[in-house]
N, C-alpha and C positions, 0 to 999 in steps of 0.2 A: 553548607547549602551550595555557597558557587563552585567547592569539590566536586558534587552530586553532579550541577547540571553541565559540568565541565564533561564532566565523565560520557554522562547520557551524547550530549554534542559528538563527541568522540566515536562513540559505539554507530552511530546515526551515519558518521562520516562513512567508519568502514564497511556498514551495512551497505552503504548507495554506490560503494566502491567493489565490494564482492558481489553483488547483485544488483547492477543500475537497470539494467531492464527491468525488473520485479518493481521499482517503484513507480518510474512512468504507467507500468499496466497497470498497476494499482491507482495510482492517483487517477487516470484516465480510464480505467474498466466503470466508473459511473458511468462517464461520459458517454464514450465507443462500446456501449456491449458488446458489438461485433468482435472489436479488437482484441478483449479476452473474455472471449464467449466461458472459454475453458475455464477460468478461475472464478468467473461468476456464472454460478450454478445455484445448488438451493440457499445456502447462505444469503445473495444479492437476490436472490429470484425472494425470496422472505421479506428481505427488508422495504424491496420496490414494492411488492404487495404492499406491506403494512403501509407503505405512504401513499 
């Protein structure tokens, strides 16, 4: 088990290290739609709906 979430921790690091802008938009495109209009399209445009 703490193999596993070692691992995951791990992948998570180099994920935020090969692409740290893709996470701020992400984390922040709820926020700012403005700011990534482009990655929220109909996926967030569906989900805003729904709420």
């Amino acid at each position: 088990f703490v193999s596993q979430q070692k691992s995951s921790s791990r992948s998570d690091s180099r994920e935020d290290e090969v692409s740290p802008p893709m996470n701020p938009v992400v984390k922040g495109r709820r926020r700012r739609g403005a700011i990534s209009a482009e990655v929220y399209t109909e996926e967030d445009a569906a989900s805003y709906v729904r709420k």
